[in-house]
C-alpha positions as CSV (number, residue, x, y, z in Angstrom):
1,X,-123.1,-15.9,29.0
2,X,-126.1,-17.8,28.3
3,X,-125.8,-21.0,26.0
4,X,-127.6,-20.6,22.5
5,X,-129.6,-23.4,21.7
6,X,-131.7,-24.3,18.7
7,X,-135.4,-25.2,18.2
8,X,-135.8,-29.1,17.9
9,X,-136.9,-31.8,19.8
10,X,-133.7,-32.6,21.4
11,X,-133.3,-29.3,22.7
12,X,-132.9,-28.5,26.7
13,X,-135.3,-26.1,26.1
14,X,-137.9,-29.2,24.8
15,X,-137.3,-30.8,28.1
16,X,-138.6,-27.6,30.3
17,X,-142.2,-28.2,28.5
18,X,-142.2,-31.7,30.8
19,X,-141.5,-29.4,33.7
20,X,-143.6,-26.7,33.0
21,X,-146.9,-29.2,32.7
22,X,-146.6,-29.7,36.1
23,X,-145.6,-25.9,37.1
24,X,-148.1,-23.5,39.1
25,X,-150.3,-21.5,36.7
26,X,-149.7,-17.8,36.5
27,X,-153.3,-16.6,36.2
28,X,-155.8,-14.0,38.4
29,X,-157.1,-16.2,40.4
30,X,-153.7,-17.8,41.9
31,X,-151.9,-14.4,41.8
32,X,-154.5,-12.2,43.5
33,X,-156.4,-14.9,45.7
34,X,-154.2,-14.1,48.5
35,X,-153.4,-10.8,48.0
36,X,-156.6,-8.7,47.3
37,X,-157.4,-6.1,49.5
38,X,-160.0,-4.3,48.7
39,X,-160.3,-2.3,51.4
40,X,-156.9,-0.8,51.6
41,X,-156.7,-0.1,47.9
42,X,-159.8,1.8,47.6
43,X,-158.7,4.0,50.6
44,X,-155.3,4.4,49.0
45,X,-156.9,5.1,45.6
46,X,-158.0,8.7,47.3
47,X,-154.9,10.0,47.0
48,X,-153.5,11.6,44.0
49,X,-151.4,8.9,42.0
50,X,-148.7,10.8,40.0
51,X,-147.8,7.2,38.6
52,X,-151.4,6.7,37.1
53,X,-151.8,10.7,35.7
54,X,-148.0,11.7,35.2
55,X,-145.2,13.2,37.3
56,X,-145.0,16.8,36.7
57,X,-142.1,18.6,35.4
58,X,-139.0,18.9,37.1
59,X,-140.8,17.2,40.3
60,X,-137.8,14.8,40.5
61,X,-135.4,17.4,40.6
62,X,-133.6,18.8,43.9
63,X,-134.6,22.5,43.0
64,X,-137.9,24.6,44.2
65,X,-139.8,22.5,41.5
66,X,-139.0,19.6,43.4
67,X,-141.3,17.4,45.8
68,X,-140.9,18.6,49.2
69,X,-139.4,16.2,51.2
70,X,-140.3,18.4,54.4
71,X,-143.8,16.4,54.4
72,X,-142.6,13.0,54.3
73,X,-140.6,13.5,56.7
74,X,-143.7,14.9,59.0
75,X,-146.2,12.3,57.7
76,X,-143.2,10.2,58.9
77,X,-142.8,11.9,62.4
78,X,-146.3,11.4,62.8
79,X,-146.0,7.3,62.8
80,X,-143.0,7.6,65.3
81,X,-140.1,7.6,62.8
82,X,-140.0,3.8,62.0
83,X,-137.0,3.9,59.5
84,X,-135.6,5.2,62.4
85,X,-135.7,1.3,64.0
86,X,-134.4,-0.6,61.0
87,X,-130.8,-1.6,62.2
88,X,-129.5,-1.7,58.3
89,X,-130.3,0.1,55.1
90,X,-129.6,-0.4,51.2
91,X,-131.2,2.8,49.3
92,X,-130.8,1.6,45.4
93,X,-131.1,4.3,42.6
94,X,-130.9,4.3,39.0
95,X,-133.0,4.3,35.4
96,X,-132.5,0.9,34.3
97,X,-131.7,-2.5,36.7
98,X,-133.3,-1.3,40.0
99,X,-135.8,-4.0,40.8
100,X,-133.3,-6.8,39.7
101,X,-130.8,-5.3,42.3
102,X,-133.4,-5.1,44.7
103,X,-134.4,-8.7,44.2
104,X,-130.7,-10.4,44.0
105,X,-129.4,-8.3,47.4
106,X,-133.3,-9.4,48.7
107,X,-132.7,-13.0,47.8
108,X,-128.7,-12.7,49.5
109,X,-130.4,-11.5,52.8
110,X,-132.6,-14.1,53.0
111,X,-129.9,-16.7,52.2
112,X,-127.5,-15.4,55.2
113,X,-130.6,-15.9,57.8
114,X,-131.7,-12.5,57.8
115,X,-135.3,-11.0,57.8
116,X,-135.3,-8.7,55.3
117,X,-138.0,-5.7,53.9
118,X,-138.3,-4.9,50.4
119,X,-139.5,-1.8,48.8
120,X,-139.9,-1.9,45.3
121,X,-142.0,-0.3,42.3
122,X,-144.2,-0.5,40.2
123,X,-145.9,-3.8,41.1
124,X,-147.2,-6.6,38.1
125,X,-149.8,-8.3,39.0
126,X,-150.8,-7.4,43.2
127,X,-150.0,-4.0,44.6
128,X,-149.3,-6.2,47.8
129,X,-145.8,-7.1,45.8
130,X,-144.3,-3.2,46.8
131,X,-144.2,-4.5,50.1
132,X,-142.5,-7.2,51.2
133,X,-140.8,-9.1,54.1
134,X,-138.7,-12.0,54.1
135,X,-139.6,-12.5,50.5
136,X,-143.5,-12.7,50.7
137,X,-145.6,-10.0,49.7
138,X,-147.9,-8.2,52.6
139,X,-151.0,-10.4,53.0
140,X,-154.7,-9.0,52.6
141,X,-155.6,-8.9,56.0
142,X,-151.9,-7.2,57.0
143,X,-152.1,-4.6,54.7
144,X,-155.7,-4.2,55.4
145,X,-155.0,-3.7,59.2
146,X,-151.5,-1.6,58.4
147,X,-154.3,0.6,57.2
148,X,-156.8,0.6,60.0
149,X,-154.4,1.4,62.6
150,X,-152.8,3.9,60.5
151,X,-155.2,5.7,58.3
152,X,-156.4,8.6,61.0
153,X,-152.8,9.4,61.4
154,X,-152.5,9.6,57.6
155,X,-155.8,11.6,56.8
156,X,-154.5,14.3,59.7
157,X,-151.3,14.8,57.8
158,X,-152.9,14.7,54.4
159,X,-155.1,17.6,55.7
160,X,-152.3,19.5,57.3
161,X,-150.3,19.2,54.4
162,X,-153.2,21.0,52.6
163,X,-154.2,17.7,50.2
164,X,-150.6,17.9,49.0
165,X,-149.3,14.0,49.9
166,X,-149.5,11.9,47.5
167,X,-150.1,7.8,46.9
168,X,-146.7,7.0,47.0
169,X,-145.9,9.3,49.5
170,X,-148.4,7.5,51.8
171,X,-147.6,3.8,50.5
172,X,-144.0,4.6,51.3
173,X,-144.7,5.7,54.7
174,X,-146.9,2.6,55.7
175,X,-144.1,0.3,53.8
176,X,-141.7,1.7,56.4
177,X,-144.3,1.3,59.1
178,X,-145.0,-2.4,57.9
179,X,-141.1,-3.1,58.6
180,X,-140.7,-1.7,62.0
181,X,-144.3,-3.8,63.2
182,X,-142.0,-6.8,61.8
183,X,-139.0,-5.8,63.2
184,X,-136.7,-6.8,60.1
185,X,-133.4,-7.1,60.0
186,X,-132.5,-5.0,57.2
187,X,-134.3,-2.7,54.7
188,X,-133.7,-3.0,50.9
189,X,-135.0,0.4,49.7
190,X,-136.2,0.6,45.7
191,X,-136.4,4.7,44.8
192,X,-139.6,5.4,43.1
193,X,-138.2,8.3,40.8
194,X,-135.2,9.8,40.4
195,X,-133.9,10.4,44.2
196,X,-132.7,13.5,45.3
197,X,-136.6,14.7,45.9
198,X,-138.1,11.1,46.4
199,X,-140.4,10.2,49.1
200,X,-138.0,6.9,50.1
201,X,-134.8,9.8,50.2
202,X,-135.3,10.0,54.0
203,X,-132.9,7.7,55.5
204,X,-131.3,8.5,58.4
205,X,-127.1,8.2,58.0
206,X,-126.5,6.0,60.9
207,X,-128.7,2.8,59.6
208,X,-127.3,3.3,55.5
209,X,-125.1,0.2,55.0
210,X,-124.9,1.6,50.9
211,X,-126.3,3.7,48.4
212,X,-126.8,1.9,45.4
213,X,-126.9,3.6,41.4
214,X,-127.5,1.4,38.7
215,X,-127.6,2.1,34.8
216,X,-128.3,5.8,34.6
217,X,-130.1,6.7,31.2
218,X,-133.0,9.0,29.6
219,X,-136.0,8.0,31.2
220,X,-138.4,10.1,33.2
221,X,-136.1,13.2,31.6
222,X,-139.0,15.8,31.7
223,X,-139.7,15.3,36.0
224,X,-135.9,14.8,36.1
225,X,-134.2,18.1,34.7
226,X,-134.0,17.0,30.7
227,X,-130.4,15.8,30.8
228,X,-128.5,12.8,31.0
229,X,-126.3,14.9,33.3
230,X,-129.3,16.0,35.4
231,X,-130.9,12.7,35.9
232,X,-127.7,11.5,37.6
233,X,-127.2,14.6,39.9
234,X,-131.2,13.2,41.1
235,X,-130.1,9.9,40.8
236,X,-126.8,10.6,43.1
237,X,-129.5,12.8,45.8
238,X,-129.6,9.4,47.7
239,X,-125.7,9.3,48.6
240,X,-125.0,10.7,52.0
241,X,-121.8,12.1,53.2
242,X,-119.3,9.8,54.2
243,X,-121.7,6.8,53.9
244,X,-120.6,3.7,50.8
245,X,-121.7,4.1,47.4
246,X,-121.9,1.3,45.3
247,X,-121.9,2.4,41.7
248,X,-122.8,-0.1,39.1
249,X,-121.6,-0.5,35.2
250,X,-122.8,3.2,33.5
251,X,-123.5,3.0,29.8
252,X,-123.4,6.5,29.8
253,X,-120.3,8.4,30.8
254,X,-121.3,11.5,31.6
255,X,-123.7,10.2,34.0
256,X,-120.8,8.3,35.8
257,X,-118.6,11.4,36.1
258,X,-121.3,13.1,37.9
259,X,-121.9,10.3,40.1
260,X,-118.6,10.1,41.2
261,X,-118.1,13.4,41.3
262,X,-121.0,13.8,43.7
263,X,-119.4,11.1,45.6
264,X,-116.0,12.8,46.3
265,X,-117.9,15.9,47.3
266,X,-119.8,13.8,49.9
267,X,-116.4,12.2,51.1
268,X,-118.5,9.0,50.5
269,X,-116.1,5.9,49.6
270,X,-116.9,4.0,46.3
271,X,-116.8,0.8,44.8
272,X,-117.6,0.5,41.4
273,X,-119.0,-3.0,41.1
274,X,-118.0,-3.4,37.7
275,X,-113.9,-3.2,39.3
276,X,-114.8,-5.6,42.0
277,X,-117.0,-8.1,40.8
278,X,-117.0,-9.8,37.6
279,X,-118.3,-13.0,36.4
280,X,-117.1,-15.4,33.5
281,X,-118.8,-18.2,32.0
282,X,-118.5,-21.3,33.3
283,X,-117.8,-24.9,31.4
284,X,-120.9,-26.8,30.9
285,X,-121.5,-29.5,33.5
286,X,-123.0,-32.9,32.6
287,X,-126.3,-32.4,34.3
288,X,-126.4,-28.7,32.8
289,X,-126.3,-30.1,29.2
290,X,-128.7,-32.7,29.9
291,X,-131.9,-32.5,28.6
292,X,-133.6,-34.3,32.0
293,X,-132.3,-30.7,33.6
294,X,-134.1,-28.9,31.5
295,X,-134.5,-25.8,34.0
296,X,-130.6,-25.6,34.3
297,X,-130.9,-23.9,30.7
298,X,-132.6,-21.3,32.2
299,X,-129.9,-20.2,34.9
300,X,-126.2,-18.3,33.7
301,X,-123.6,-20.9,35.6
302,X,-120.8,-18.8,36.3
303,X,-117.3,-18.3,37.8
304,X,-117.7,-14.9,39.9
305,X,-114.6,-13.3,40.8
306,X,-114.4,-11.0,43.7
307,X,-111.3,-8.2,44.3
308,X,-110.7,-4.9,46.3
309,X,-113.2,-3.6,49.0
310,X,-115.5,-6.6,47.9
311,X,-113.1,-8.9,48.3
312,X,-111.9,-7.8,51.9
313,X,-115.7,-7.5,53.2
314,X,-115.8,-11.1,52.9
315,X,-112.1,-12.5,53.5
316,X,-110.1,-9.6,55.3
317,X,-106.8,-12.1,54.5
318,X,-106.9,-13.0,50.6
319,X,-106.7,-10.0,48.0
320,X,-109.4,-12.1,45.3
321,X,-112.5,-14.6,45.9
322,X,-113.5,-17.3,43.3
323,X,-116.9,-18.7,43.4
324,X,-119.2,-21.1,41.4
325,X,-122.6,-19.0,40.8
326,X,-126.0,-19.8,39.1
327,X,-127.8,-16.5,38.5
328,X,-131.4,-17.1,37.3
329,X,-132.2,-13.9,36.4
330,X,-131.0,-13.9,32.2
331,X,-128.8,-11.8,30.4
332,X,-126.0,-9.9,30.1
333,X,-127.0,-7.2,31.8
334,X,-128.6,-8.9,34.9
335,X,-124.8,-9.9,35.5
336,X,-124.0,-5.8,36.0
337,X,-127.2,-6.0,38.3
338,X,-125.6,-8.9,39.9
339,X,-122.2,-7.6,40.4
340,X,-123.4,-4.4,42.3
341,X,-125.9,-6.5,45.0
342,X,-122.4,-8.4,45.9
343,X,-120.9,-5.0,46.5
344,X,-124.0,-3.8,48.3
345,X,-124.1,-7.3,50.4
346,X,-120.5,-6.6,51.4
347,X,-121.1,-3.0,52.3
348,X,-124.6,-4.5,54.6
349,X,-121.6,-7.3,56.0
350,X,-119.2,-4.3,57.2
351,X,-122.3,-2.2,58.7
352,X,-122.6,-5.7,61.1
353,X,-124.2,-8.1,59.3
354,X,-121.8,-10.7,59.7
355,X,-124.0,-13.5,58.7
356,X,-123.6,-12.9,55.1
357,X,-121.0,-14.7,53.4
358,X,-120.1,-15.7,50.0
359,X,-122.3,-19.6,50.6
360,X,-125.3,-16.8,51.2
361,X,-124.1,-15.2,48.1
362,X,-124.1,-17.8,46.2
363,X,-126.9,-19.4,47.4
364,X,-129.3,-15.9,47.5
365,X,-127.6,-14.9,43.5
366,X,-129.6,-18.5,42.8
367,X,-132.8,-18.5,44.5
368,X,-133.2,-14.5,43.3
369,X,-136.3,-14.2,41.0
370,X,-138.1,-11.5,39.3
371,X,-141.6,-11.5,37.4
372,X,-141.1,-9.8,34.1
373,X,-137.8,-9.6,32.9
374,X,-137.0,-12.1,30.2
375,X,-139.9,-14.3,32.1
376,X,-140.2,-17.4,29.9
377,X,-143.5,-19.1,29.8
378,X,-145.9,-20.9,27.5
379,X,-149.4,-21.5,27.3
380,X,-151.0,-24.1,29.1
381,X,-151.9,-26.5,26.4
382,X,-149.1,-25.5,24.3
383,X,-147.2,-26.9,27.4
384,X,-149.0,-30.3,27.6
385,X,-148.6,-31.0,23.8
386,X,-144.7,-30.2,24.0
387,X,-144.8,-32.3,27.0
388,X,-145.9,-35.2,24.9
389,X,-143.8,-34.2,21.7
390,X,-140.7,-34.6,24.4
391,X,-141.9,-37.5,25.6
392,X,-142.6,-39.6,21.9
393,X,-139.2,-37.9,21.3
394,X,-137.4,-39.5,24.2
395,X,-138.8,-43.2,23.0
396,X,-137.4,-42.7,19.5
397,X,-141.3,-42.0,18.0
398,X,-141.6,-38.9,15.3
399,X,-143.3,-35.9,16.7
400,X,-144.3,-34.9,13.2
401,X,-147.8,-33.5,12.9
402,X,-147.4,-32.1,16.7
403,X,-147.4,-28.7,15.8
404,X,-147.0,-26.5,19.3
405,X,-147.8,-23.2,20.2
406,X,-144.7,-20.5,20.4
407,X,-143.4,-19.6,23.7
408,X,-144.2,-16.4,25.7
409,X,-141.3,-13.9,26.9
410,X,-142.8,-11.3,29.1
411,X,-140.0,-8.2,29.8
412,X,-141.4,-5.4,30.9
413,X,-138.4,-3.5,29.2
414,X,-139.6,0.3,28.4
415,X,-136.5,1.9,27.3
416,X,-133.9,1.8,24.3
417,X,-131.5,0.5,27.1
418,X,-133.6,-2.0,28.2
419,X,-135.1,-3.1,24.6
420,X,-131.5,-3.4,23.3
421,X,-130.8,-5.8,26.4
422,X,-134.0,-7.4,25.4
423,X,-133.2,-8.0,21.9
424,X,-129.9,-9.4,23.1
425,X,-131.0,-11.8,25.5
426,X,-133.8,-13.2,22.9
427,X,-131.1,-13.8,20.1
428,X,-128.7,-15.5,22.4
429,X,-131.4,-17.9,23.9
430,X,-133.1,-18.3,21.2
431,X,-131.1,-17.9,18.4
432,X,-133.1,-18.5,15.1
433,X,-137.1,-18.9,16.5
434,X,-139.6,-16.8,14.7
435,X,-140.6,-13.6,16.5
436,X,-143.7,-11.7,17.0
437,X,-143.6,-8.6,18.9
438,X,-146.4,-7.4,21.3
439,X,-145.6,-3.9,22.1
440,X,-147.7,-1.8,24.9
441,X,-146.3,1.5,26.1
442,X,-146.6,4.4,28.4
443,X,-147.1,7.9,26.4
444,X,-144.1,9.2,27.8
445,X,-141.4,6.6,27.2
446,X,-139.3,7.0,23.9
447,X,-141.2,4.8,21.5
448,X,-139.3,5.8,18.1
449,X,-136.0,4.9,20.2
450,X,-137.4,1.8,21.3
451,X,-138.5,0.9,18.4
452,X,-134.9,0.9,16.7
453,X,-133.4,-1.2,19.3
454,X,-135.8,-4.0,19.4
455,X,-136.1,-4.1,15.6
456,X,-133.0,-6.2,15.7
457,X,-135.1,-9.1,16.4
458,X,-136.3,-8.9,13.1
459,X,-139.8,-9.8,14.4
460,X,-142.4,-11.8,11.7
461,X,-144.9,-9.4,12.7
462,X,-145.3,-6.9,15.5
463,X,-148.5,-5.8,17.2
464,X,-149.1,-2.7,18.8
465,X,-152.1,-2.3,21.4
466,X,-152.5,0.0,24.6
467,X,-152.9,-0.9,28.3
468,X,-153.9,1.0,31.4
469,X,-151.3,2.5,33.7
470,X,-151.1,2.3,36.7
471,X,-155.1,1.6,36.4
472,X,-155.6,4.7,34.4
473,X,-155.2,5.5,30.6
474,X,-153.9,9.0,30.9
475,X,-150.4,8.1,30.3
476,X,-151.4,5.3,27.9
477,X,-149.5,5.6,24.7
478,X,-151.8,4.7,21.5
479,X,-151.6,2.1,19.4
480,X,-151.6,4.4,16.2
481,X,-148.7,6.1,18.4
482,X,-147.0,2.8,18.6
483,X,-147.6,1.9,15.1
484,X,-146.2,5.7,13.7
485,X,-142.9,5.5,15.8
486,X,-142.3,1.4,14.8
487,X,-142.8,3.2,11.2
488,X,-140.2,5.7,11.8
489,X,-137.7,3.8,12.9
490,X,-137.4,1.7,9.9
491,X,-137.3,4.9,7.9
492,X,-134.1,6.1,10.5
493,X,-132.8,2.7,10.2
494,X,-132.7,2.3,5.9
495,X,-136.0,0.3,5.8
496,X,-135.7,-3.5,5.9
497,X,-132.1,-5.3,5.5
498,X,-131.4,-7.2,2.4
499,X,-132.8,-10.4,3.1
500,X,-133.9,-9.7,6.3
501,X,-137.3,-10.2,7.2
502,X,-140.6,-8.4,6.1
503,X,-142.4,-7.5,9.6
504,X,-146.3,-7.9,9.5
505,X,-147.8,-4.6,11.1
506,X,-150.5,-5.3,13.2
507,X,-152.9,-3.4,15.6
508,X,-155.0,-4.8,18.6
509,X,-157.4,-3.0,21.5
510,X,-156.1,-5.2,24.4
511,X,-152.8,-7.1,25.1
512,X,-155.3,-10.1,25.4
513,X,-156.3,-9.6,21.5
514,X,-152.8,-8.6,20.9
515,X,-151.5,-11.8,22.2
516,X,-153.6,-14.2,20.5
517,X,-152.9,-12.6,17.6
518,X,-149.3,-12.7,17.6
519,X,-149.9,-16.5,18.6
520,X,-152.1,-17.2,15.8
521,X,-149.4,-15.6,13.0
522,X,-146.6,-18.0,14.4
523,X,-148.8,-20.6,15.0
524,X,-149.7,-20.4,10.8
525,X,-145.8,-20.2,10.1
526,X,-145.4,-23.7,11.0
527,X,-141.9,-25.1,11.5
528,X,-139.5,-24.1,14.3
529,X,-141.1,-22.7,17.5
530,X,-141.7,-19.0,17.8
531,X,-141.7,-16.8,20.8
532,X,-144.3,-14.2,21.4
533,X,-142.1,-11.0,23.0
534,X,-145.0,-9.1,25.2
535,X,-142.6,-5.9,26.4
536,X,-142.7,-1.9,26.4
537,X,-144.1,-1.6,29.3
538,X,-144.4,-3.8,32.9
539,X,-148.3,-3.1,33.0
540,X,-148.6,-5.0,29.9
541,X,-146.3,-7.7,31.4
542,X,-148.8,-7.5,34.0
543,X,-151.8,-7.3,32.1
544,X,-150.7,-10.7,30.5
545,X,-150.1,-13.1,33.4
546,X,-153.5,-11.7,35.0
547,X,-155.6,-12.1,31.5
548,X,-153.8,-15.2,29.9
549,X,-153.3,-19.2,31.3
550,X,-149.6,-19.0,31.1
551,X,-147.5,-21.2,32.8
552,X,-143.8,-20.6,33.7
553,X,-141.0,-22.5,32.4
């Protein structure tokens, strides 16, 4: 879906460095300036963070292991029911494709008029980002207040409950405060893990426009019941009887048969948004080939084509919809992300939300962004020097000499699903561009698997270094760790290809160091532009766009 392009001066992608000179800096100080809240977070930082120091076993699971949903509900009770208010509700659920969702059916609320809540997890650079309404993130002083007028109420229930609530049992309650104050529209619900047993699974019936399951796959297996079979019957906890479920593309067939199983039980009707929404590439306009639209490389143009349930939603009268789309969010896989926020739009457009239509589809699938997957930036003066190798370019002067700094992907992809998607994306974009990996992971992600997948690159050199999760470095995976399962794989895999390229093997004690160092190896290459992959974990995405003078492209 996305047009392969090659390396040289003439290239589209040349043109975004013009763009990108003149583009909003992602560092600390812009990010966090008006979102720090110091108050709120060290209040919040009390409570036990099972993100930070680990979920236990079988937590996720809907079994006497499992969190007790019994409190949230009470903590809940005791700020007056507010997701009781909300008049509309999308609960989305799944391993892989979660935040995307939440992001696209966000952005298609927004478009249609509609002041919209969004609940998502884990943040990347402000913890004001989990909250958000109308597309902005809570300010400072909101969040700060949020906890002033709310924090007695939650300290009573924290001691009633015997020290048992947790962070994200908390957050997720003042979230869901935070959108009845604001009064919004609608209520786009991100599940923090698993679902059956998570703190968001306490929607009432009447308000549930959809339940949303994207890809299912191994991740979180230990807190979710080991299989791929159980993590879908947590994953499915969120469906309620008789209320729409929206299923998404399922790489993994088992998990599908007991979603849809769980489905029939629940007399819940389904649309599988893979059935009902597909997209085709679209022919290349004049202004999308052009190098003076530059950021037009960076969008799929597509032809979306809409059928069954979908279809009827939007246009009672006509069995199939065709419409022109630009989805900003890259890859192949963002389209299956796409495909089920249509279906989850059109569910929110039969529960009364009439306002959507397919221009609001269109127009929300466009404007729809997300920090951290396949996030294409560059360094700052890397941008200025490409900016002037375009411009001596464009007046028929040589560029030799002008040698410029690789780009920067930032995806915070932490799973063999997600690396292969990665690896994917990278090779159709950016075809034949020197690699150099920078690979930071939790301890409890499958590293040897992820490994395999994103080997496919076949990265110049890879770097392995560590970074804090959540704030913390118990769940920190090593860089040794790293370095052994990178090791591994290539043993698995038969070693190096014939003629394939010899990966340099690298370890660094911050992404910062690991960063400049992946830099400095392309940099030394010379030739065609690189790309610096930072991925394996969204703290590390993070930890770069707060530490580094990136600019987006």
């Amino acid at each position: 879906m996305l047009r392969a392009v090659q390396n040289t001066s003439a290239s589209p992608l040349a043109a975004l460095a013009v763009k990108s000179a003149a583009n909003r800096r992602f560092t600390a100080a812009h990010a966090m300036a008006s979102y720090s809240s110091g108050a709120a977070l060290d209040w919040l930082g009390r409570f036990t963070n099972y993100e930070q120091q680990g979920v236990p076993q079988a937590a996720g699971t809907n079994s006497d292991s499992g969190f007790d949903l019994g409190r949230m509900h009470r903590l809940l009770g005791d700020l007056g029911d507010p997701h009781h208010d909300w008049p509309v509700a999308a609960h989305v659920a799944g391993t892989k494709g979660k935040g995307s969702t939440v992001a696209l059916l966000s952005s298609i609320l927004l478009a249609a008029g509609y002041k919209a809540g969004a609940y998502t997890s884990p943040h990347i650079q402000s913890f004001n980002e989990r909250i958000a309404v109308g597309g902005s993130p809570i300010s400072a002083a909101a969040l700060d207040a949020l906890v002033a007028a709310h924090g007695d109420t939650v300290e009573a229930a924290h001691s009633r409950e015997a020290g048992a609530l947790s962070h994200f049992e908390i957050v997720t309650a003042l979230a869901f405060k935070h959108f009845q104050e604001q009064q919004v529209d609608a209520a786009v619900i991100e599940v923090g893990l698993g679902g059956a047993r998570d703190a968001t699974n306490v929607l009432p019936s009447a308000s549930l426009a959809a339940a949303v399951i994207t890809a299912v796959g191994q991740d979180h297996a230990a807190a979710l019941g080991g299989s791929v079979q159980a993590i879908a019957a947590a994953k499915a906890g969120i469906m309620q009887a008789g209320r729409p479920v929206v299923v998404a593309r399922q790489p993994e067939p088992a998990a599908e048969a007991v979603l849809l199983q769980r489905a029939e039980e629940l007399g819940c009707p389904v649309i599988e948004a893979l059935k009902e929404v597909q997209f085709h590439s679209a022919a290349a306009d004049e202004s999308s080939s052009s190098g003076a639209a530059g950021p037009a490389m960076l969008q799929q143009r597509l032809r979306m084509v809409v059928t069954g349930q979908t279809a009827a939603a939007f246009e009672a009268s006509v069995e199939q919809i065709e419409q022109e789309v630009r989805i900003r969010l890259l890859g192949a896989h963002q389209l299956d992300n796409a495909a089920a926020a249509v279906a989850a739009a059109a569910c929110l457009r039969r529960h009364g939300m009439r306002g959507i239509d397919m221009a609001a589809v269109a127009a929300g699938l466009a404007a729809a962004q997300l920090p951290g997957r396949f996030q294409l930036c560059q360094f700052s003066e890397d941008a200025e020097e490409a900016a002037e190798a375009a411009a001596r370019a464009a007046q028929g002067a040589s560029s030799s000499g002008c040698e410029v700094g690789p780009w920067v992907v930032l995806d915070g992809a932490h799973t063999p699903e997600s690396a292969a998607a990665l690896a994917h994306t990278l090779r159709e974009l950016l075809p034949t561009a020197p690699v150099a990996l920078v690979m930071a992971m939790a301890e409890d992600k499958q590293h040897r698997e992820f490994c395999q997948a994103i080997r496919t690159v076949q990265p110049s050199v890879a770097v392995f270094t560590s970074v804090p999760i959540a704030g913390g470095a118990a769940r920190a995976a090593s860089p040794g760790q790293l370095a052994g399962a990178w090791q591994a794989a290539a043993i698995l895999g038969g070693g190096r290809a014939r003629g394939g390229v010899r990966t340099r093997e690298l370890i660094q004690a911050s992404v910062t160091a690991a960063v400049e160092r992946a830099r400095m190896e392309l940099r030394s290459q010379r030739g065609q532009r690189g790309v610096v992959v930072v991925c394996g974990s969204l703290h590390a995405v993070g930890a770069a766009l707060a530490q580094l003078p990136l600019e987006a492209c």
